[in-house]
N, C-alpha and C positions, 0 to 999 in steps of 0.2 A: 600911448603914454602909460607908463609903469609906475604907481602909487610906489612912492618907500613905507615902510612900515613906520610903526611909531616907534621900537626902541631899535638902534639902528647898533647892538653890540655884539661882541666876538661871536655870538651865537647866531647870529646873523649870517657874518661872513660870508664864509661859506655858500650859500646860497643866493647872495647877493652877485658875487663875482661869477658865478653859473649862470647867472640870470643875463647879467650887461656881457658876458664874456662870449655866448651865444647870440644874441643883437649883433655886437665887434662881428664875429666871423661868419656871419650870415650877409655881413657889410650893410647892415641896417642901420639907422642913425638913433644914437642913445637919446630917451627922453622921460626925465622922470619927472616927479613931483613930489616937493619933497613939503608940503605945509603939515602934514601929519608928524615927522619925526620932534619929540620930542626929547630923543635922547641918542646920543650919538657916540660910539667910541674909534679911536682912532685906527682897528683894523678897517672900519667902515670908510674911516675918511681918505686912508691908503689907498683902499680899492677903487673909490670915486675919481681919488686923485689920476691914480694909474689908468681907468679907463678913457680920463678925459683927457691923457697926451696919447693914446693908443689911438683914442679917433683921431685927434688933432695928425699922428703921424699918418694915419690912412685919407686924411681928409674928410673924412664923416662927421655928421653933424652930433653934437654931444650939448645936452639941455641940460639943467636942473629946474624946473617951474616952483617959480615962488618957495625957497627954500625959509623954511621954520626959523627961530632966532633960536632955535637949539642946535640947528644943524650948520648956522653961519658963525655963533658962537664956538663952535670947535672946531672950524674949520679957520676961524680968525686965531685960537690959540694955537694950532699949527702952522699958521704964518702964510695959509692956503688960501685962505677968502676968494680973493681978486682970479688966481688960478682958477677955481673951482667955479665959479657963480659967474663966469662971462662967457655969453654961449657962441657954439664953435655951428657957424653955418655954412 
């Protein structure tokens, strides 16, 4: 399982999508945890988003554990919430 950091912004990115994007093509199953982030920007929640149909379309298991009320909060202002936070096993 893969801690998310605490501020989860554009400067993140990057590294983020390296991180889940190598898991994806290893065909390992994504699983983070997300109670640490306290701040969240929408390149982050892009990435998260798109990881979690990338597994869904390979069939891999894609987690978020116990996501922060900062990281469900931006993900509820993007209209993602229910997408993002129902795990794919």
């Amino acid at each position: 399982m893969q801690a998310l950091p605490t501020k989860l912004d554009t400067a993140q990115a990057l590294s983020l999508a390296t991180e889940i994007k190598a898991d994806l093509e290893q065909n390992r199953w994504v699983h983070l945890n997300g109670k640490s982030v306290e701040m969240v920007g929408q390149a982050c929640l892009q990435i998260l988003l798109a990881a979690r149909l990338t597994a869904e379309k390979a069939k891999l298991p894609f987690l978020i554990e116990d996501p922060s009320e900062a990281l469900r909060y931006g993900a509820r202002l993007l209209g993602i919430e229910s997408l993002l936070f129902v795990p794919l096993t």
